[in-house]
Every structure is written in structure tokens, then in C-alpha cells.
N, C-alpha and C positions, 0 to 999 in steps of 0.2 A: 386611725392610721397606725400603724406598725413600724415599727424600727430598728433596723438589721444594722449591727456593728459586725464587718467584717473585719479580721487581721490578716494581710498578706504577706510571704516570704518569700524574696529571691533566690529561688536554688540555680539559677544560672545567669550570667548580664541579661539586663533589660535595656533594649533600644528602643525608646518610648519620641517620637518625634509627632510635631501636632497639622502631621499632615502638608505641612510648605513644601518640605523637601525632598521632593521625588526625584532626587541626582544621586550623583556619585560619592554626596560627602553630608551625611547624617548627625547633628546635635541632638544630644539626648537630652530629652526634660529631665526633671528630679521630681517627680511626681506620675501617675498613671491618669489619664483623664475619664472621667466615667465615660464618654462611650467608647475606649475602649476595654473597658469591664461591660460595659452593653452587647458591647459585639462579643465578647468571647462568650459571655453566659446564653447568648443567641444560639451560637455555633454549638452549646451542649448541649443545649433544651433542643434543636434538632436534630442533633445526635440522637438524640432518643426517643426518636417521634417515627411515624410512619404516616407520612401525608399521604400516600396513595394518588399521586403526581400534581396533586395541587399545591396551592403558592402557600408558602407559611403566611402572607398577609391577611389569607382567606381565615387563621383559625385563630377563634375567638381569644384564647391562652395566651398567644404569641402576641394580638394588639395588645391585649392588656401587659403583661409584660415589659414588652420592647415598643410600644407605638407612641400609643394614646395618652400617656403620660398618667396612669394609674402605677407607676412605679418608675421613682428618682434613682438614678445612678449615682452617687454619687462618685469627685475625684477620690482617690485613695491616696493621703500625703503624708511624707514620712514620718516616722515617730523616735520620740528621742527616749532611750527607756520604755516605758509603758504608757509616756505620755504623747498625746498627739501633737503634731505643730502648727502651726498655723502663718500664713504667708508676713513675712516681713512686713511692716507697716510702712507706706512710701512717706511716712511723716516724719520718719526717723533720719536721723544725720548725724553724725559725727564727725572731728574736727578733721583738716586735711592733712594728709598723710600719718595719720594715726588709725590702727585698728578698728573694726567695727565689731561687730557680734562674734564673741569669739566661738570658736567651734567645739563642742563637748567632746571630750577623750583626748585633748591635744595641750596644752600647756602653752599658758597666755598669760597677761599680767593685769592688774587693773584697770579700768577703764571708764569711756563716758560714754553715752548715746544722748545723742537731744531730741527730744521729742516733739517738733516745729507745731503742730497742732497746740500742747498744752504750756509752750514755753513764748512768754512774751519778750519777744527780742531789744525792748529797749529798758523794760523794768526788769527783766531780770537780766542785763547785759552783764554788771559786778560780778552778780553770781558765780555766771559762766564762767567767767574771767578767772576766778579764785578757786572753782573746782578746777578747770584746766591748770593751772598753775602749781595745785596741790596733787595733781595725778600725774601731771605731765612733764613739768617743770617749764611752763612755756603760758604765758598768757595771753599768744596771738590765737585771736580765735576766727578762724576761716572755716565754715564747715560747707561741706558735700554731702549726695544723699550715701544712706547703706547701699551696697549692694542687695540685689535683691536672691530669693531665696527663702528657707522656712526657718523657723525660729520658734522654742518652746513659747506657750503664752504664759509660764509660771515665771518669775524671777529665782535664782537670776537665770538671764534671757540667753539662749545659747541657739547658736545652730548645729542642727544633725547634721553628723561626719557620714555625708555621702561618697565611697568612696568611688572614682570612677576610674577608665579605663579607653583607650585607642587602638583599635585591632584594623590590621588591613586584612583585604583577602581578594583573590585573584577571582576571577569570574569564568564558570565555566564554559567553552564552547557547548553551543546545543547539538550542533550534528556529531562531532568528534570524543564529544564528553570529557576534556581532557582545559589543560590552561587555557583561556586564551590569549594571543598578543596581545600586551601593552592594554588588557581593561583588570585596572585597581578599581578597587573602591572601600572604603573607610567606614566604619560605624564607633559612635563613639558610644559608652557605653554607663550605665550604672554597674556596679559590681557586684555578684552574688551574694547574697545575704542580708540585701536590704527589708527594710522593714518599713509594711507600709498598714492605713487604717482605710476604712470606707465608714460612710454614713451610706444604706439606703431605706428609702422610705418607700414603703405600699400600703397604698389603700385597701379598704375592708375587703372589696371583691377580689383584687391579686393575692392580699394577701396568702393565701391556704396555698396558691401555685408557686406563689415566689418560694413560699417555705421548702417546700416539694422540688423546688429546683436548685435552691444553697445546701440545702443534706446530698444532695445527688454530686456535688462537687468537691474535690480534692486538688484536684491541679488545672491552671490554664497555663494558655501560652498567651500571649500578648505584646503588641510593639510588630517590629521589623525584624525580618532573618532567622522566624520561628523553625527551620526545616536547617537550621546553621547551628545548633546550641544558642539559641539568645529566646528570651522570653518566658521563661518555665516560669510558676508561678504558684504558692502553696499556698492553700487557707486553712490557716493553721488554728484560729478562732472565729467562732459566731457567735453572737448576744442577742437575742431578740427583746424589746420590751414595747409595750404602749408607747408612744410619745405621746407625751402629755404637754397637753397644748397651755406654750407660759401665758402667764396674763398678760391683758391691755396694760400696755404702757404709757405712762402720763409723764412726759416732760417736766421737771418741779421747775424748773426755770424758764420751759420755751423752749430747749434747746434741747438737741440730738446729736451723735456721734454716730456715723455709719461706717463700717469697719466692712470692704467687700470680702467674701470667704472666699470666693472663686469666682471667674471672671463675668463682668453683667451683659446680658445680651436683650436688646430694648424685644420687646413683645410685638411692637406697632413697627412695621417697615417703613414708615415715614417719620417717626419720632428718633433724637440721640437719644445713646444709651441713657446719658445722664437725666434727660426729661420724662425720659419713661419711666427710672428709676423715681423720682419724686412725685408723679404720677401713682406709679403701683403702691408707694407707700400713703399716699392719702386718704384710704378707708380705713385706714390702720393708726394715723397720727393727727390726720386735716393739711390743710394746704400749706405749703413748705415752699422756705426761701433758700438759698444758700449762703450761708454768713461769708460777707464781705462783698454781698452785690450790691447794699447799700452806703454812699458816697463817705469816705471816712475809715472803714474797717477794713482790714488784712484778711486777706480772701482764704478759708477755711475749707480749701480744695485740694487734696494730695491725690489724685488720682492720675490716671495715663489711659490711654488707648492703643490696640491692639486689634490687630485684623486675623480670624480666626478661621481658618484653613483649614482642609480636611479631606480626605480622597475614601472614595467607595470603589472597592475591592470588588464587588458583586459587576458591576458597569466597568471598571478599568480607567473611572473618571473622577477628574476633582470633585468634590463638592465648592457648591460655593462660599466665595468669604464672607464675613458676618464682623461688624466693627462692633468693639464690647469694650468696656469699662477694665481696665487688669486687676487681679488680682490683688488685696494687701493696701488698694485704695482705700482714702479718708477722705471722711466729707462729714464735715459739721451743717447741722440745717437748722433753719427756727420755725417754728411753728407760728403761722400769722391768723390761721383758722383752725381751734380744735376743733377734733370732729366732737360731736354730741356723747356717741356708742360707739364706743373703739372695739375692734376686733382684735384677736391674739393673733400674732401673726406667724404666717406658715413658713414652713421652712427654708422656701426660696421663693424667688418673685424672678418677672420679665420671661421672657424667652430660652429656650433651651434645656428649661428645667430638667427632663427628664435625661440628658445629659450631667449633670451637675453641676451648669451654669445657675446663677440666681443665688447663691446661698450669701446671707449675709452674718454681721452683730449689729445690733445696739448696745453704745454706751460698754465697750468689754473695758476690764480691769487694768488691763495690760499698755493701754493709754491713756491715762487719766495722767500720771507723772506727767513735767515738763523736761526732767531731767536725772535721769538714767543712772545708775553705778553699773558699773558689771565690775564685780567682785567674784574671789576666786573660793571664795564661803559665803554661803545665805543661813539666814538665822533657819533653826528647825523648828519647824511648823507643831509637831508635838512638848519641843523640848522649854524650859523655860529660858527666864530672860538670862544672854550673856551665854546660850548652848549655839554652839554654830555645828554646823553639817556641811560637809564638802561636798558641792555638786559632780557628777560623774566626772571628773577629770584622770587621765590618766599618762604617767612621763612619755615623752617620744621614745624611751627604749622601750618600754612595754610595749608601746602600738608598732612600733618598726620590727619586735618580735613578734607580733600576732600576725600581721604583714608575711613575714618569712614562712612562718610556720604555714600560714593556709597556702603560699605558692607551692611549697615546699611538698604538703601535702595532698594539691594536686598531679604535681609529677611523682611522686613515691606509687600514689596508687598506679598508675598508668605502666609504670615497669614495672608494677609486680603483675598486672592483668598482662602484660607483653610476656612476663617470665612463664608467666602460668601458660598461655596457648603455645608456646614452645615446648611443653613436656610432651612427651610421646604419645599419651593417650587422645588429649589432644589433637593434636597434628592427623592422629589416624582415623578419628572421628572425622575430622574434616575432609581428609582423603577420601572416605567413604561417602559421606554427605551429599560432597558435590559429583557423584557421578549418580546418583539417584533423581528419581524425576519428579523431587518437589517442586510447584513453578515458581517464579519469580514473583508472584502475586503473594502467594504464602509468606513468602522469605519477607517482602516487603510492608506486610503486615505483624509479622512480627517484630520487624524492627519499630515501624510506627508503634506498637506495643511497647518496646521497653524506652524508647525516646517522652514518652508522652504520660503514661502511667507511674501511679506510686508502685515503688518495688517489693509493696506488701501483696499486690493485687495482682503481678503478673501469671504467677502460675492459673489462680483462679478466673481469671477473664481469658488464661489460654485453652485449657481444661473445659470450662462453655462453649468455645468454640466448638471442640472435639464433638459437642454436643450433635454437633449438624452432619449427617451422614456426610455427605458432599465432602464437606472440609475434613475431617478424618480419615476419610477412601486415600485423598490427596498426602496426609503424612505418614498414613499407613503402606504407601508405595515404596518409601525407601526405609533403608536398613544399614544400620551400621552397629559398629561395637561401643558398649556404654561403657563412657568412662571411670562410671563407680564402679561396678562387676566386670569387665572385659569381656559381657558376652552380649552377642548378636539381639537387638532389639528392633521393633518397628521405632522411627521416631518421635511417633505419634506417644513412644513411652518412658523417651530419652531425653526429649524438650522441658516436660514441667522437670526434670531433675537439673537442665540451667536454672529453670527460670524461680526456681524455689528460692528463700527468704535465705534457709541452711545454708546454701551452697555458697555466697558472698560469704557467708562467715568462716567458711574453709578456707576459700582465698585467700582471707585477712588474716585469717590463724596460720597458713604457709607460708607465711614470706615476713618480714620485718622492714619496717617505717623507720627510715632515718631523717628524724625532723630536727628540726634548731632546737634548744631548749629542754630537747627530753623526747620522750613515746610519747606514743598517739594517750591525750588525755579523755576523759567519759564522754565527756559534751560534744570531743569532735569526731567518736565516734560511727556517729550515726548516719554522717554527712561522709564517713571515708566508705561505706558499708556500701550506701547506695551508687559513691561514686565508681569505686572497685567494679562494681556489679556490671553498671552501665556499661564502661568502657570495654571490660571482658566482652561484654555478650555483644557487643555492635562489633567490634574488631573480628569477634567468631565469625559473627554475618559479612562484614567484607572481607574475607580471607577466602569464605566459601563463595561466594559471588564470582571474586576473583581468577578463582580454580575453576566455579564450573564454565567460567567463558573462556576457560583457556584453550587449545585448540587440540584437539586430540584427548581431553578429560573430564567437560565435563558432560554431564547427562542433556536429555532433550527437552524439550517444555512441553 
């Protein structure tokens, strides 16, 4: 078995919702669910196929693939730095109305987390007492769960600064193509430039196709309102290596910690998740109790249930729901029968694996404490004793100016791409464009191009097209004056000079960014280069749209 670390980036919000809510008012997850990383990597692996009218279920590639479970999806959950997170543990609680996990890059003060699993409530009552009292100055101790959410598994334990976002937007009439009365609706959003991680796993025979299919990919879209700006999505790293499969594990004590990675879905449609789950583990451990089902002990169960929802796109119909185990659940168990020959166990168990349901730990690090510091320095890991290291922390003026700055320089780029289709050359490009008889197929193909494409590749995937007489006849029929030279060209010779890489860099070199703080810095760059780019060439495309439906100007289809 084979094992893909992908790294994902958000170049635009993500509305990632888990399928319930098909109204007017959308909750975004803070995580991407593998299938829909399944379904988008679906969508490009027949992108670039030619079934010759038969069903993609028919071809062997695609089972193994997306079916038959010879390759795991996994979710893809945020990461904090370079490190991945892993879902809050529902064992965790802290005192009432005191902070819980504080958030990395935001300024916070000392803290407590309790860890209800490893902390016994009546021997170590004092304790609590006298850390609460020594942090807090308060020795009533009332606690609640954490909120739930991800959180590094390294100490000290933080949660990634998801930042998100509430956009309304009007809907448009279908016959008129214009607002329509009185229909809002809302998407709430993740913010651009989140960062996210994937685990997937393929077996020996996908393996060679899955490789074949993550080199062939740069950008997806993913979530709700893909064809609105939301969902763009960058893989910006792959890892491949063997998994190596860990050893049998042997309880020294009897006992287990199961720690869920992502949500259980039982295998048996007549078993709970729960039964299944101890179940699927007993080729792996032997027969398994739950500590605290016998009379006398505190029941070592921290999990919840959740009804998992889903809608198919292909049909226009819900899926059905599936009751599963959540996420970040704990569950202690004892072994009553070892097995004889324990196996190593796989990556995920129960039902919907190849979603990325199933995935678990044994026994991780990160609970074993009963009782938690969150400190605003952790010892460094290299350094010796009494060397402390500050965890990514950074002041609220920093963040409230990084804040500024990236609003700041999405509207700078946008009037400078507005300033720029105002100059004359411009303007008369246009003029000309839209009384030519490119058709509306064209036009809307190339905006799907520069909407959906990295903007290293536009010229070159416009340029292949040219390749095909048909499509070339089509740009070859209109003519206008090129804006670099002011003389008369087919357009078929005036396009890849938008669509080139150079030409955002003109842009950016014309006009000047007035951001908080100072100029446009290296790192943000890259991210102003593409966006400048974007917004020019789609505003070109509805200006000219615009003109040629105007009545008396523009050309015929």
C-alpha cells in the first residue's frame, strides 16, 4: 500500500457544508471531507478521459479509483505551521467561563485543560483545586466540555486561526438574468489562504493510476458556489512513500485508548457504530469491553453521535443518512480475550473508508496527561534544559495589520485592473472585439479558463486549443487592434498576449498599491500577480459580452 500526503491551499473562500443543508443559509465546516476531494479528483480524471458514451462505472480505472475502495480519501484538516491537527479530543474540559484552547497567532494567557479520561475526579480533586487557584486565582472548579474543533497534537496544544467570513448574495432570475425579488441567500465561508493536509492511501493495483492522476493536478474547486468565486483550491505539495504497516499491538496492561481521527461509520447496517467498532477491532486486539460497563467504575466513553448527510449532484438527490461515531471521540476498552496472532492494523476500519471515514489512534501522546498547562512558551525540543521556545504566537496589532493589508490588497488590485481597461487601447480593443463574430461558446470558454486554471498555464492550454482547425477558423474571424503594437491582428494572435504570464506583470508595474503598512512585500506578490490578472481578463470578458448584446453593436453568433 502506498501513501499520498497531499497539501492543499485556499486561493479563494471555501464553503464546505456536509451535505444537510440545501436552503438558503449554509454553515461552513473547517475541514474538506474526502469525498469531496473524491468527487473533485472524479471530475478531472474524466476530464481527461474519452469514454466514447459509456458510463465511467463501466471503466476499470475509475472503480478502482473512486469505487471499490482500492484507494482511501482521505479528510483534509487544517494545519497549524507545518504541522497537521488533529480533531479536539471530547475528553477535554476546562473550567467554566474560563478559556479553552487558545488559538495560535492571537495572544492569550495561561491556562488549564482537563483531560476527563486521564484525570481521576476525586484523587486528584486538591490538585485541580490548587492549579486552578495558582492560574486563575479562583479555586471553584465547575468544568465544561472544550469546544469542539482541531488543535495541534504537539504541546503546547493550540488551535489553527481559521479565519472565516459571511457574504450575502442576491439570486439570479433565470428567464431575465438580472436580481431577483426578495431571493437572498448567505454562504458562510472559510477564508482564502487556508491550509489544509490529506492522508490518501492506494493499494498496489491503483497505485501507478492514482500517481498518474495527483501529477495531472494543480487546482480543484470544491464545496458550494464554485461558478461564484468560492472553492478554488491549490496542491501545492505531494509526498509519496510506502506505509509501513506498524506492529501488533499488545496492551501491557489490558487496556486501550481509542482516539477516533474521523467520524466511525459501522460496516454492518444492523450493528451501532459503537459495536461495530469493537467488533472491527478484534482480529487486531481480542474481545473488548468498554471500561466502566462493569458495576463500580466511571464509564471511559467520550464520544457523540452524528447523522451524516450528503446530497448527489449527478441525481439532484439527497443521499442517505448514516449515524457514525464524531469525530475527536474517546473510548478506553480492556481486553478480556487476547487474540493469539495479532495483526497490524490498517488504516481505517468500519464503513465508508474510502471516504475517510474509519480512521483512528491507539494510545496517542497527546492524552495520556490528566491535566493540561497551556503555556504561552514550551520547552524546545532541541534545546537544553531551562531553553524555552515561543509557540507561533503573534500581537493583535500584527494580525489586525495582516488583516488590513490582504483586504486592502484585494481592492488595490481591482482598481488598478479597472484603471487599466479604461485606457484607450483598451477600450478600443473592446470596441472592436465585440462586433466580430466570436460566439458566445468561445468567450465562455475562455473565461472558464482563466476562472479555473493556474495562470502559468493559460496561454499554453489557449494556444492547444488554436490547435484544432474548427476552434482557430472561430478566432480567426474577428479582428481588432493589438494593444501592444496598435496594429490590426486576428484574435486568435491578440489572446495569448492577455493571457501570458508578462502581461499581469505590466499591470502590476503600471499602477501603484497603497497598502497599510508599506508596498506590496515578496511573499504577497504572487498572490497580487494572479489576482490583478484574474480580475482584468474576466471584467475584459463582461465588458465585451456586455457591448456585443448591446443593441445596434454587437456582432452575430
Amino acid at each position: 500500500m502506498r501513501e499520498f500526503i497531499l497539501n492543499f491551499e485556499a486561493f479563494e473562500p471555501l464553503v464546505i457544508t456536509d451535505g444537510s443543508a440545501e436552503s438558503m443559509s449554509h454553515q461552513s465546516l473547517d475541514y474538506i471531507p474526502g469525498n469531496m476531494l473524491l468527487g473533485a479528483m472524479a471530475g478531472r480524471w474524466l476530464a481527461g478521459q474519452s469514454l466514447a458514451g459509456g458510463r465511467p462505472d463501466d471503466h476499470p480505472k475509475f472503480r478502482d479509483l473512486f469505487l471499490n475502495g482500492q484507494v482511501e480519501w482521505g479528510h483534509a484538516y487544517p494545519m497549524l505551521d507545518a504541522e497537521l491537527c488533529v480533531p479536539i479530543p471530547k475528553s477535554f474540559r476546562r473550567l467554566k467561563n474560563q478559556p479553552g484552547l487558545p488559538t495560535a497567532g492571537r495572544d492569550y494567557d495561561d491556562g488549564l485543560i482537563i483531560n476527563a479520561l486521564g484525570h481521576d475526579p476525586v484523587g486528584g480533586a486538591e490538585e485541580l483545586k490548587a492549579r486552578a487557584l495558582k492560574i486563575y486565582g479562583q479555586d471553584r472548579v465547575k468544568l465544561e466540555k472544550c469546544p469542539g474543533g482541531f488543535m495541534s497534537p504537539q504541546a503546547p496544544h493550540c488551535r489553527p486561526d481559521q479565519s472565516g467570513q459571511w457574504n450575502m448574495h442576491v439570486s439570479l432570475d433565470r428567464q431575465k438574468r438580472r436580481a431577483a425579488e426578495g431571493l437572498l441567500f448567505g454562504f458562510s465561508s472559510l477564508a482564502a489562504g487556508a491550509k489544509f493536509q490529506s492522508t490518501v492511501y492506494g493499494r498496489a493495483r491503483a497505485a501507478e493510476d492514482l500517481r498518474r492522476l495527483l501529477d495531472s493536478v494543480d487546482r480543484l474547486k470544491v464545496g458550494h458556489a464554485r461558478s461564484a468565486g468560492y472553492g478554488g483550491l491549490r496542491l501545492t505539495a505531494k509526498n509519496e512513500r510506502p506505509r509501513l504497516a506498524p506492529e501488533a499491538v499488545r496492551p501491557g496492561d489490558g487496556r486501550l485508548v481509542i482516539f477516533l481521527l474521523s467520524d466511525y461509520l459501522s460496516a454492518k447496517s444492523w450493528q451501532s457504530p459503537l459495536e461495530n467498532l469493537l467488533e472491527e477491532l478484534g482480529p487486531y486486539f481480542g474481545e473488548l469491553e468498554i471500561v466502566g460497563e462493569s458495576p463500580g467504575e466511571r464509564l471511559h466513553l467520550f464520544t457523540g453521535h452524528r447523522l451524516i448527510a450528503g446530497f448527489n449532484n449527478l441525481w439532484r438527490l439527497p443521499r442517505s443518512s448514516r449515524e457514525a461515531l464524531e469525530k475527536g471521540g474517546v473510548i478506553e476498552a480492556r481486553v478480556i480475550t487476547p487474540v493469539v496472532d495479532p495483526k497490524p492494523l490498517p488504516p481505517s476500519l468500519g464503513g465508508g473508508r474510502l471516504e475517510g471515514y474509519g480512521r483512528l489512534m491507539i494510545d496517542p501522546d497527546f492524552l495520556r496527561a490528566g491535566l493540561i498547562n497551556i503555556s504561552r512558551r514550551s520547552r524546545s525540543q532541541g534545546g537544553g534544559a531551562g531553553e524555552e521556545k515561543p509557540r507561533s504566537l503573534a500581537p493583535k496589532s500584527e494580525r489586525l495589520l495582516k488583516l488590513m493589508r490582504r483586504k486592502a490588497l484585494s481592492r488595490e488590485v481591482k482598481r488598478l485592473a479597472l484603471e487599466a481597461l479604461d485606457e484607450p487601447k483598451f477600450r478600443h480593443f473592446i470596441e472592436k472585439a465585440a462586433k466580430t463574430r466570436v460566439s458566445q461558446s468561445q468567450r465562455g470558454q475562455l473565461r472558464r479558463l482563466v476562472v479555473e486554471e493556474a495562470r502559468e498555464n493559460w496561454r499554453g492550454l489557449f494556444e492547444a486549443g488554436l490547435a484544432k482547425k474548427t476552434i482557430k477558423d472561430k478566432w480567426d474571424q474577428g479582428v481588432a487592434n493589438h494593444p501592444g503594437s496598435g496594429r490590426l491582428e486576428h484574435l486568435s494572435k491578440i489572446m495569448p498576449y492577455f493571457l501570458d504570464q508578462d502581461f499581469g506583470g505590466e499591470l502590476l508595474a503600471a499602477g501603484r498599491l497603497a497598502l497599510p503598512g508599506g508596498g506590496l512585500q515578496a511573499e504577497e506578490r504572487p498572490a497580487a500577480l494572479d489576482r490583478l490578472h484574474r480580475v482584468f481578463l474576466l471584467t475584459l470578458l463582461s465588458r465585451w459580452e456586455k457591448l456585443f448584446r448591446s443593441p445596434g453593436q454587437g456582432g452575430s453568433e
